[in-house]
N, C-alpha and C positions, 0 to 999 in steps of 0.2 A: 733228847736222844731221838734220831730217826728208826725209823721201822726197823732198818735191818742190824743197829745194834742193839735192840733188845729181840731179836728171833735166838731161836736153840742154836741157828748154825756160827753167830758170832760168837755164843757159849764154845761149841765145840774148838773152835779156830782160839779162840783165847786159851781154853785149857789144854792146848796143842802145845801151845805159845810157850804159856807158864812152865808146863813139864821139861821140854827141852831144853828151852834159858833155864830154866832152876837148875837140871841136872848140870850143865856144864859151867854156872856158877858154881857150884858145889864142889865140883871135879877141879875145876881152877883153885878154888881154896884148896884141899886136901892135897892140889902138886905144889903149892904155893909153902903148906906144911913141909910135907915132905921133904923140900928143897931146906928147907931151912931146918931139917932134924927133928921137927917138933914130932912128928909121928915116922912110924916104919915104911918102908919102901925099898921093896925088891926088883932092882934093875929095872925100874919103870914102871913093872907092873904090880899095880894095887892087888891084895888077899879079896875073896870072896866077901869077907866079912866088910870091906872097906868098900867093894863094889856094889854091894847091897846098901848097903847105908846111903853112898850118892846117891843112887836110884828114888830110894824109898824118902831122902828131900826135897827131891827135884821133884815125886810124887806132891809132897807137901807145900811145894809153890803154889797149885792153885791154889787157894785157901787167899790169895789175891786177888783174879778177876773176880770168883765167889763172895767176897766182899765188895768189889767195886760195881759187881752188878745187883746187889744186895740194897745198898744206897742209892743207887739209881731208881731200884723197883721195875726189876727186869729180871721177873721170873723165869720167862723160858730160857734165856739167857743161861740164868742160873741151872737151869736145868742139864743144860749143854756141857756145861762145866763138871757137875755131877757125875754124867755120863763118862768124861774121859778121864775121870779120876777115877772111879770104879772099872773099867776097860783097864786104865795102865795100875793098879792096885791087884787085876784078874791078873794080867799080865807078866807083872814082877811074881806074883805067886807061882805061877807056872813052869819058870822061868826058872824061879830059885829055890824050889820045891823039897827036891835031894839035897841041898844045903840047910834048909830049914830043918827037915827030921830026920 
């Protein structure tokens, strides 16, 4: 690995990465469901309950570059990663706060 993919900032660009591909992997399945009946679906638009869920797996994608920088032995990396998992973790909370309590 060269210098700049083990720095914090290839962390953070990867856990950028991860959040967004996982969120709209997720969302692709769950319309993928819905088209096919398996789950509910109001005129296109997903329940609160169903738009937190995407979110909060799309959260759970990094838990990929985190291991891939884990095996490498690319702590600061790791660290990067960390960081925008806790940012969009702060985030979703914020966010979905009033629907939580």
């Amino acid at each position: 690995m060269n210098k700049f993919s083990k720095s914090i900032w290839s962390g953070i660009i990867a856990g950028v990465f991860a959040t967004i591909v996982g969120s709209a992997l997720i969302k692709m399945l769950f319309e993928f469901l819905a088209q096919s009946g398996m789950i509910q679906w109001n005129n296109g638009i997903f329940s609160i309950q169903q738009e937190r869920t995407i979110f909060v797996l799309g959260i759970m994608f990094n838990f990929i570059p985190f291991q891939y920088f884990k095996i490498k032995g690319a702590e600061k990396a790791m660290n990067g990663v960390v960081i925008i998992t806790i940012l969009a973790t702060a985030i979703w909370i914020i966010y979905y706060y009033k629907s939580l309590f």
